[in-house]
C-alpha positions as a Python dict, from the first residue, in 0.01 Angstrom:
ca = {
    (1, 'X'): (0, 0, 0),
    (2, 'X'): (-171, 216, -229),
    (3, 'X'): (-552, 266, -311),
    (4, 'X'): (-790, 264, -594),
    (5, 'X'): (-1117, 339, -728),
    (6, 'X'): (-1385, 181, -962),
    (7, 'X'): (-1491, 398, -1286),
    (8, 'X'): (-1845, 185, -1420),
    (9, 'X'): (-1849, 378, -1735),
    (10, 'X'): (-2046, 586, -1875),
    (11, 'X'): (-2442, 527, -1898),
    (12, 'X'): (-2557, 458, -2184),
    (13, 'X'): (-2962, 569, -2295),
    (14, 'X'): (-3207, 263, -2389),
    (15, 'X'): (-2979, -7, -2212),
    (16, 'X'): (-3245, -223, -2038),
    (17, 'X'): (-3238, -348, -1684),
    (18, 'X'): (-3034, -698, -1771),
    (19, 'X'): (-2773, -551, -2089),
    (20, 'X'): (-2449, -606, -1936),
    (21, 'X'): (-2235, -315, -1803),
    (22, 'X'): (-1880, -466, -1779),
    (23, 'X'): (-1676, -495, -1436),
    (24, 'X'): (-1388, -255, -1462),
    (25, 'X'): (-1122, -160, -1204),
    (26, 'X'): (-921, 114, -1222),
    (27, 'X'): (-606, 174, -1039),
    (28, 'X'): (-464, 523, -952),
    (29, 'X'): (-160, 567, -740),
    (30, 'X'): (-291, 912, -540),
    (31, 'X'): (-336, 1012, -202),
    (32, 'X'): (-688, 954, -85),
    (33, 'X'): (-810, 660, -327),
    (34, 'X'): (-981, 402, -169),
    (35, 'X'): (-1020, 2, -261),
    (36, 'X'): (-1354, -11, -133),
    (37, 'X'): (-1534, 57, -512),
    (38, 'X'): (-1292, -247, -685),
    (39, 'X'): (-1547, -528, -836),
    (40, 'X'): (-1504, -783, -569),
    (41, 'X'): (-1240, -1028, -773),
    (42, 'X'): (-986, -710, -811),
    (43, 'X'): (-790, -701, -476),
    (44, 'X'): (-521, -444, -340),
    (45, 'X'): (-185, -352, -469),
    (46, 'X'): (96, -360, -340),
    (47, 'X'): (488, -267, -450),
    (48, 'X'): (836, -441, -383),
    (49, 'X'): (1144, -244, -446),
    (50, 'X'): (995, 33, -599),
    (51, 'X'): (765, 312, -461),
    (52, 'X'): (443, 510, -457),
    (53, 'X'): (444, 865, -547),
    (54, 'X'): (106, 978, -402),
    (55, 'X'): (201, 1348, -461),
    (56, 'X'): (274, 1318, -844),
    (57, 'X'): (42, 995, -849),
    (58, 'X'): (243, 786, -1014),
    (59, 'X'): (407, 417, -927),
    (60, 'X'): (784, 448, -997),
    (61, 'X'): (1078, 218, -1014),
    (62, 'X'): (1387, 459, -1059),
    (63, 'X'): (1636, 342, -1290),
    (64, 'X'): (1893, 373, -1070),
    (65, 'X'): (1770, -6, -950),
    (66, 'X'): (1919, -320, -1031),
    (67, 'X'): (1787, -440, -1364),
    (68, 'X'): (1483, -649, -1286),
    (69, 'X'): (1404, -461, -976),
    (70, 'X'): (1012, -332, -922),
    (71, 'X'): (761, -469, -891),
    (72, 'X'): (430, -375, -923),
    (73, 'X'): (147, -657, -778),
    (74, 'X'): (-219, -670, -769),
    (75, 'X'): (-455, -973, -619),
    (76, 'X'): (-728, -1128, -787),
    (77, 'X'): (-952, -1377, -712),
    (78, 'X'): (-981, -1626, -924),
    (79, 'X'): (-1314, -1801, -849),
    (80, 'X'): (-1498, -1480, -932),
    (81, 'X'): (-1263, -1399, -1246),
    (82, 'X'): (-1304, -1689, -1494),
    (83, 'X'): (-1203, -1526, -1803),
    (84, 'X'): (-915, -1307, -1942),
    (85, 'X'): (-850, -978, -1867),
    (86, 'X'): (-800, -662, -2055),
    (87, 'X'): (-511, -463, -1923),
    (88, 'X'): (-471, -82, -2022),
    (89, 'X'): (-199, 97, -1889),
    (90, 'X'): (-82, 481, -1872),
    (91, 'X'): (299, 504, -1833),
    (92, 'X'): (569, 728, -1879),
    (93, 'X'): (901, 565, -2036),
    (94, 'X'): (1271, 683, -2144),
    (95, 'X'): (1438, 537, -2398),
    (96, 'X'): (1578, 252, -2236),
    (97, 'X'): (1269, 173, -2062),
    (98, 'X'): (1147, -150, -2036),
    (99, 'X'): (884, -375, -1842),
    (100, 'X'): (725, -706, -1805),
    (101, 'X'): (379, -804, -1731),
    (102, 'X'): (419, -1113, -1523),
    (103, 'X'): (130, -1346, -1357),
    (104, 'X'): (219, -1538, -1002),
    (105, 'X'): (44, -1819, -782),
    (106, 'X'): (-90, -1776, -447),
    (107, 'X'): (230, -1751, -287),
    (108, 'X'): (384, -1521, -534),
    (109, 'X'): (595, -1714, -765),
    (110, 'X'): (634, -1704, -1158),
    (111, 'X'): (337, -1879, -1346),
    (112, 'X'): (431, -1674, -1668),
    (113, 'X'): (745, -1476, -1678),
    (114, 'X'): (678, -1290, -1913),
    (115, 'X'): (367, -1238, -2149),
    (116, 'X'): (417, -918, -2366),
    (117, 'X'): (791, -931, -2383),
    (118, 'X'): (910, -559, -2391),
    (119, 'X'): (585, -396, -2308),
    (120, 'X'): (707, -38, -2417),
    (121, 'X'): (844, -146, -2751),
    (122, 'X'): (518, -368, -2855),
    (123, 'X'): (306, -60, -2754),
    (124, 'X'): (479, 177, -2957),
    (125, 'X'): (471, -105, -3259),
    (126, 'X'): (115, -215, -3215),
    (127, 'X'): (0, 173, -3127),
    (128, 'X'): (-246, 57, -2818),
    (129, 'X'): (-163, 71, -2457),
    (130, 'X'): (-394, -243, -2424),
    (131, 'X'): (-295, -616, -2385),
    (132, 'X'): (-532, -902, -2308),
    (133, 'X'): (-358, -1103, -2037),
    (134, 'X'): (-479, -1495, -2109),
    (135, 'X'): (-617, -1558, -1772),
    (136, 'X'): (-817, -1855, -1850),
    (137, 'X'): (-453, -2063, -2020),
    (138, 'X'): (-303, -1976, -1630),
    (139, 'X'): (-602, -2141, -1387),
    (140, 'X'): (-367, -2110, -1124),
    (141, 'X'): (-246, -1765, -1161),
    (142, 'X'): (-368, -1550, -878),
    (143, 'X'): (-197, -1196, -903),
    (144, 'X'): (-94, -1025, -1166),
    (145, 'X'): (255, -849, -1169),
    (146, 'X'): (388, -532, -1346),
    (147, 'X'): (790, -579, -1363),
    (148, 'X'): (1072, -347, -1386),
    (149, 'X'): (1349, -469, -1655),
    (150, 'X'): (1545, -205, -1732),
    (151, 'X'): (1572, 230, -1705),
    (152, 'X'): (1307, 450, -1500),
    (153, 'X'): (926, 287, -1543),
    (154, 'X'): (637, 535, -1414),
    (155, 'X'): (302, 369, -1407),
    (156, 'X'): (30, 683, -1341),
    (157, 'X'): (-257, 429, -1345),
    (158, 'X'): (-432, 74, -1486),
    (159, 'X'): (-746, -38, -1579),
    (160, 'X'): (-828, -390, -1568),
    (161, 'X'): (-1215, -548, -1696),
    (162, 'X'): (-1306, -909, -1780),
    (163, 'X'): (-1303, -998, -2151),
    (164, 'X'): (-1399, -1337, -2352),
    (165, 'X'): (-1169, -1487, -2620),
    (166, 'X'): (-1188, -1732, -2837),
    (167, 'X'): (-1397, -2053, -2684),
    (168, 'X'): (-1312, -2376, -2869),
    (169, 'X'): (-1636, -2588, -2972),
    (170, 'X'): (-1639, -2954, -3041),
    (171, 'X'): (-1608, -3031, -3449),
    (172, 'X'): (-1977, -3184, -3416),
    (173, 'X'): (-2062, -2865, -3312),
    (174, 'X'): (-1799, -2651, -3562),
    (175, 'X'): (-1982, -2838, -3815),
    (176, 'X'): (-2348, -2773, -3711),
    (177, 'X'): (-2280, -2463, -3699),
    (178, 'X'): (-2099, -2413, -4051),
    (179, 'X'): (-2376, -2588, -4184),
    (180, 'X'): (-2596, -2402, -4080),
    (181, 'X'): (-2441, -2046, -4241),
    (182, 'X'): (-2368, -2268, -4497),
    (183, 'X'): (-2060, -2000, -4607),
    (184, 'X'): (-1788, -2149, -4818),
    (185, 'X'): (-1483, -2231, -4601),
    (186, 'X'): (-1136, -2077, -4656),
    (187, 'X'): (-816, -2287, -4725),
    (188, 'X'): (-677, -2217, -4382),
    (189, 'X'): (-1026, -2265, -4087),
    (190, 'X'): (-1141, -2305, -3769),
    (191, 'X'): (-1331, -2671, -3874),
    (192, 'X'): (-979, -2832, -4017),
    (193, 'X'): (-789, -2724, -3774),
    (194, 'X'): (-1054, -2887, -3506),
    (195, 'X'): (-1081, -3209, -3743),
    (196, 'X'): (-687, -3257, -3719),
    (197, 'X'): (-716, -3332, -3395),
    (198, 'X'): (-1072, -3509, -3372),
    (199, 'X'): (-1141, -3925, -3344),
    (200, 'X'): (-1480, -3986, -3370),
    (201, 'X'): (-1626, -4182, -3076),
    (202, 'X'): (-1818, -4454, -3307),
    (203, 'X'): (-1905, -4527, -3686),
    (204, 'X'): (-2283, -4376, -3637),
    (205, 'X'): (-2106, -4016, -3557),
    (206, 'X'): (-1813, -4076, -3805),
    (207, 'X'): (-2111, -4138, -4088),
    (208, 'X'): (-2289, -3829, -3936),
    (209, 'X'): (-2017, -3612, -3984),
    (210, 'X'): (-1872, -3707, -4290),
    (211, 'X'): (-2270, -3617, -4429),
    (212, 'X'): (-2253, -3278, -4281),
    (213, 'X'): (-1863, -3235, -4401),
    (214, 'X'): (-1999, -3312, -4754),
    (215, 'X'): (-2250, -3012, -4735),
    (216, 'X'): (-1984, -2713, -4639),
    (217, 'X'): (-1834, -2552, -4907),
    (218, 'X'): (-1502, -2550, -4894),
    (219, 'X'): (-1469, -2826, -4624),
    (220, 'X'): (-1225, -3077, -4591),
    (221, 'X'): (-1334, -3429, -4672),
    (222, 'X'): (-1253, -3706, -4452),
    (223, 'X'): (-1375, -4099, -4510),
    (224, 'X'): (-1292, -4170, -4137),
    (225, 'X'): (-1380, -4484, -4173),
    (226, 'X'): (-1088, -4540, -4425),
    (227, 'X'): (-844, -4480, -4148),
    (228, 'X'): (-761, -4811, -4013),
    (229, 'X'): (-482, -5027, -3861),
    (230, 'X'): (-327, -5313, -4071),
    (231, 'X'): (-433, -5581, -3798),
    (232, 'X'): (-518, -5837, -4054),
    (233, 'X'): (-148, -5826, -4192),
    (234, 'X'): (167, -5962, -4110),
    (235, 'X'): (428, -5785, -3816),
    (236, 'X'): (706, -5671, -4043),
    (237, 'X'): (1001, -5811, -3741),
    (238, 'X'): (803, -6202, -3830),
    (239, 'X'): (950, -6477, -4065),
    (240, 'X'): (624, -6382, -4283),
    (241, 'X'): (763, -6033, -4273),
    (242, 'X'): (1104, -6111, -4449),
    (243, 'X'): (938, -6135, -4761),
    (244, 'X'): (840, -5724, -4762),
    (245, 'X'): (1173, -5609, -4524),
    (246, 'X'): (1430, -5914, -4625),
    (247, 'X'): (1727, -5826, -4412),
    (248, 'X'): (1668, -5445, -4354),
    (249, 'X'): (1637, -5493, -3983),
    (250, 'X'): (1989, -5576, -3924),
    (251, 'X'): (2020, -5205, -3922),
    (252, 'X'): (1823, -5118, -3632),
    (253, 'X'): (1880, -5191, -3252),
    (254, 'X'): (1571, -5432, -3141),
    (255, 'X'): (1498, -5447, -2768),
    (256, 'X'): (1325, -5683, -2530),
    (257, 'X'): (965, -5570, -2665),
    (258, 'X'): (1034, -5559, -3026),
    (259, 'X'): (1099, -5172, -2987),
    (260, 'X'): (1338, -5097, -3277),
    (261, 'X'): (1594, -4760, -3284),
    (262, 'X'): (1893, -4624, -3477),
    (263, 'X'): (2199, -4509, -3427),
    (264, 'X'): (2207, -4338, -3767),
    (265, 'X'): (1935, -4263, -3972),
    (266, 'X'): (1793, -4527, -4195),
    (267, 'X'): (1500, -4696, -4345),
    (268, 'X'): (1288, -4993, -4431),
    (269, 'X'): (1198, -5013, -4779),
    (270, 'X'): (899, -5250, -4815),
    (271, 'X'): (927, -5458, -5072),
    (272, 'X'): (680, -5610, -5298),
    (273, 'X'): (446, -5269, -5234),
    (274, 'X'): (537, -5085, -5555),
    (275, 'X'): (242, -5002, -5715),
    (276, 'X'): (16, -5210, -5533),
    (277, 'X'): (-265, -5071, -5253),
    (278, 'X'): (-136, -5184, -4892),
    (279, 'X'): (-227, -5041, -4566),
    (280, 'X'): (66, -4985, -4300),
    (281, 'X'): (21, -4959, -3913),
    (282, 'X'): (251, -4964, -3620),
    (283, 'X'): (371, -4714, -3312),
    (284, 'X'): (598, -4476, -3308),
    (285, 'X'): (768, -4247, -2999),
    (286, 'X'): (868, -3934, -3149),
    (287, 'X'): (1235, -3819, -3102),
    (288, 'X'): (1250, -3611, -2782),
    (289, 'X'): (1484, -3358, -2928),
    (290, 'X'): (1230, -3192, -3251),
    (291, 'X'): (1174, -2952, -3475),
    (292, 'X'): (859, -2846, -3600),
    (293, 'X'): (958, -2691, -3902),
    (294, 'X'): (736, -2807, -4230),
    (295, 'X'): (1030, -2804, -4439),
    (296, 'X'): (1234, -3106, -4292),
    (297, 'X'): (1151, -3442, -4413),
    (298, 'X'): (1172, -3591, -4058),
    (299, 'X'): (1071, -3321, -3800),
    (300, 'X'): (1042, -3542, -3518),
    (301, 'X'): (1245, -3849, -3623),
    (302, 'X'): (982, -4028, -3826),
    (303, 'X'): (834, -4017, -4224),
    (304, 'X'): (661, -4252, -4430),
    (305, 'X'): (827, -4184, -4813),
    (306, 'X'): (521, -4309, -5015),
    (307, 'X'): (566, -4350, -5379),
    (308, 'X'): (900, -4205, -5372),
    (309, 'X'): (1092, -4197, -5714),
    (310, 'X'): (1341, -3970, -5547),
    (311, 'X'): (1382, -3714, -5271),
    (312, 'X'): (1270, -3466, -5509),
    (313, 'X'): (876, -3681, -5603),
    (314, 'X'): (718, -3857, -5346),
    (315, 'X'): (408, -3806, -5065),
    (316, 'X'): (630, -3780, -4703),
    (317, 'X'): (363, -3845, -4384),
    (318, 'X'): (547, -3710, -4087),
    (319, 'X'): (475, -3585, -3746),
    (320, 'X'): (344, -3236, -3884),
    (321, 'X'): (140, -3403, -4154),
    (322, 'X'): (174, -3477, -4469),
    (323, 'X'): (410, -3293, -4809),
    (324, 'X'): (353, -3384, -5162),
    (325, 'X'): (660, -3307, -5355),
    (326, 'X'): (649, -3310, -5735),
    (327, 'X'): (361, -3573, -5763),
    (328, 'X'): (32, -3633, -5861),
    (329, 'X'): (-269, -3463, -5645),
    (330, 'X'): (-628, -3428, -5723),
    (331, 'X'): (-489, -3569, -6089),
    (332, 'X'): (-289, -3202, -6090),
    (333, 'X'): (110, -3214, -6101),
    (334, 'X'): (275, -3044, -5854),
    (335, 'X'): (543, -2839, -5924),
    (336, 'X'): (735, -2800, -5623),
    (337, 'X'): (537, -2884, -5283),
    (338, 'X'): (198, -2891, -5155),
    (339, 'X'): (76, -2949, -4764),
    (340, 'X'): (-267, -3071, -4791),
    (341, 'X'): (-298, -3090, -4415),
    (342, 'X'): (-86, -3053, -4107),
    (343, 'X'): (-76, -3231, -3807),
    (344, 'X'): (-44, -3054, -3436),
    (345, 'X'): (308, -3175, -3235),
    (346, 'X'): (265, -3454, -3026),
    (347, 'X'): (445, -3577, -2733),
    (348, 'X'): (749, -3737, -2761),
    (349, 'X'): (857, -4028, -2507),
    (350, 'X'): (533, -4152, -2566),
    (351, 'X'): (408, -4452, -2802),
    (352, 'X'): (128, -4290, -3052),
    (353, 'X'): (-42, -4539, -3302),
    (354, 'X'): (-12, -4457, -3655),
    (355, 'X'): (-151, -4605, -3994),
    (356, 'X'): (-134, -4511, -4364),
    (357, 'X'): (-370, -4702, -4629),
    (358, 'X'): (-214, -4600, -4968),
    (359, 'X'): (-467, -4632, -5280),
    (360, 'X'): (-471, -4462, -5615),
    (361, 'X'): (-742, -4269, -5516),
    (362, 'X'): (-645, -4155, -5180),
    (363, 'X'): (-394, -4221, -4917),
    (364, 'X'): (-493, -4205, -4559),
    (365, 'X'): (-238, -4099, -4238),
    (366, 'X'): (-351, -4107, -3884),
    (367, 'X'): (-91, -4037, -3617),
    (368, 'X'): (-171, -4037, -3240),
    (369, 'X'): (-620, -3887, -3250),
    (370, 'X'): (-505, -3698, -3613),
    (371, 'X'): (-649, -3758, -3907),
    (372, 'X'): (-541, -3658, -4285),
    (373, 'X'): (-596, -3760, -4623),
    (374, 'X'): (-507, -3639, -4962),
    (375, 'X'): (-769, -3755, -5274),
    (376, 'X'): (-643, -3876, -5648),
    (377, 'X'): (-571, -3951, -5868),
    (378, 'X'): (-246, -3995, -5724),
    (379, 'X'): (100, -4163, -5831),
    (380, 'X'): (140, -4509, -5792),
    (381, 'X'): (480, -4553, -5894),
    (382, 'X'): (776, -4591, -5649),
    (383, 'X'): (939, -4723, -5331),
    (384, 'X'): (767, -4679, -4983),
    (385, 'X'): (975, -4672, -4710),
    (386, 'X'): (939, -4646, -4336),
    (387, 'X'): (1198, -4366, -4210),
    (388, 'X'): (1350, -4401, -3874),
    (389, 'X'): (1628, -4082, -3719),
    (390, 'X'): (1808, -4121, -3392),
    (391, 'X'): (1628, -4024, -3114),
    (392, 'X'): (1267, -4222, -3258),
    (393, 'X'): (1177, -4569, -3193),
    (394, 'X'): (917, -4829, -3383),
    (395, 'X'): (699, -5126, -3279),
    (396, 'X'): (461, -5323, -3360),
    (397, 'X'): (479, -5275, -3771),
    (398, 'X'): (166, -5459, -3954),
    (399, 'X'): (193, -5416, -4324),
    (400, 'X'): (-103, -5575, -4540),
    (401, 'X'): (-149, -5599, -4878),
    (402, 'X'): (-511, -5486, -5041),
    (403, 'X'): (-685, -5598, -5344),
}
């Protein structure tokens, strides 16, 4: 066991009596030092396989130890400590030096195994000896643990202190607020990336919002009441469905519930949709093995190709959102590829609901609680398929054709 003392700061003149001086607690492994300062949610430490140095004051874990030997833990309690914490460290390394900050439960095992990877080499790149340990995405981390990996690590002392990140508000309020400062947006913000994953809870909010959307520069526009299912329309697996799949389905496996799969990949071109405006809707459980990279036409085992002339011009919806490639957007030719929005990964093993309305003003693609829509003029030329990989399944396919 080894002590420690608490080191407020320094005072600052003209602070009044309620400015906030931050909790900080400061560990140094000497002789003498004494827990009895710490802010109340910073406990004790303690070492495992390693030892205290009170002489030198320093913590050491010789590198004559088994790699991952050392280890380095301190208590804290976690109904006093509600955010994350800033963790500055003063060390002495060797070359092949290397450490892990780790964060356990109650009863000491691995919550996160490793948050900073190699803590010396990230230092050294990042030139700080400070890293905010994300506290508040662990609620059930209780003690926080300094690991050994590899060569001699000597730890002369730590500070720890409470700091706030980033807090997530609502996209009613994201908007308020944005309206308010009335600032034009940039391509890549906050607001989109909150609307990508935001259903609106009725159609007097949806209106309200899609008013407030209109008045931010720079803001992405949404008609949320455009995003609908295709309930009025015919299921694709019925005899009135034969007229916009004819025999396509032979190539799927259909179970008990009308769940269809693949063994290979393949497709469903609907028929009798080329250039008309039609509104698709269904369920689809996303393949369990994915990838979430925004180049690959299926990244999860699933695409709408819209207007497709080829697989070099058409509008692909997929599970990361939608890719215009060599068509028409906002009446501007693309050249090579545009991603007007992207969608967050969703689960797969799970049924999410999905619909597309395709117009040649706009098409519309909600998948699971995301929403996305691109604006025209926009091609209207070409097959639209439904694209189905191994590993994905379908149900429940309602196609309907609008006037």
């Amino acid at each position: 066991m080894c002590g420690a003392a608490l080191f407020a700061g320094f005072p600052f003149p003209g602070l009044s009596e309620d400015s906030i001086v931050p909790t900080i607690a400061e560990y140094r492994f000497t002789a003498g030092d004494s827990t009895a300062a710490l802010p109340e949610w910073a406990g004790s430490v303690d070492s495992e396989g390693a030892e205290f140095d009170t002489e030198n004051g320093y913590w050491r874990a010789a590198e004559s130890l088994p790699n991952g030997e050392g280890k380095l833990v301190i208590d804290l309690d976690r109904s006093l400590l509600q955010q994350d914490l800033a963790l500055s460290l003063t060390y002495q390394s060797t070359p092949d030096s290397d450490f892990s900050v780790q964060l356990l439960d109650r009863s000491g095992k691995t919550v996160a195994i490793d948050l900073f990877q190699n803590v010396v080499a990230l230092g050294k790149e990042g030139q700080t000896d400070t890293f905010i340990v994300p506290l508040r995405k662990y609620p059930n981390a209780e003690k926080l643990a300094i690991r050994r990996v590899t060569g001699e690590v000597r730890i002369f002392g730590l500070v720890l202190y409470p700091v706030v990140g980033e807090i997530r508000s609502d996209v009613q309020s994201h908007a308020e607020i944005a309206s308010l400062f009335g600032d034009p947006l940039s391509d890549n913000n906050s607001l989109r990336d909150a609307l990508a994953t935001y259903p609106p809870p009725n159609a007097a909010i949806a209106s309200e919002l899609e008013d407030q959307l209109k008045a931010i520069p720079g803001a992405p526009v949404i008609d949320f009441g455009l995003v609908k299912s295709a309930a009025e329309g015919v299921m694709l697996n019925s005899p009135q469905g034969e007229a916009f799949r004819g025999h396509q389905l032979s190539f799927f496996n259909a179970s008990a519930d009308g769940a269809i799969t693949c063994s290979e990949p393949a497709w469903i071109n609907l028929y009798r949709t080329e250039g008309k405006s039609f509104r698709l809707s269904g369920e689809v459980m996303l393949a369990p093995e994915s990838s979430e990279d925004l180049l690959i036409d299926m990244p999860h085992g699933f695409a709408l190709f819209l207007r497709e002339f080829d697989s070099l011009h058409r509008y692909n919806a997929n599970s990361v959102g939608m890719r215009v490639k060599r068509r028409l957007l906002e009446g501007e030719q693309i050249q090579l590829f545009a991603r007007p929005f992207v969608f967050k990964p969703l689960e797969p093993g799970q049924w999410h609901p999905f619909s597309t309305e395709v117009r040649p003003d706009f098409i519309s693609f909600s998948l699971g609680n995301q929403i996305g829509m691109i604006r025209g003029p926009l091609a209207t030329g070409g097959a639209n398929k439904i694209v189905l990989t191994p590993g994905a399944s379908l149900r429940n396919l309602r196609l309907l054709i609008l006037p």
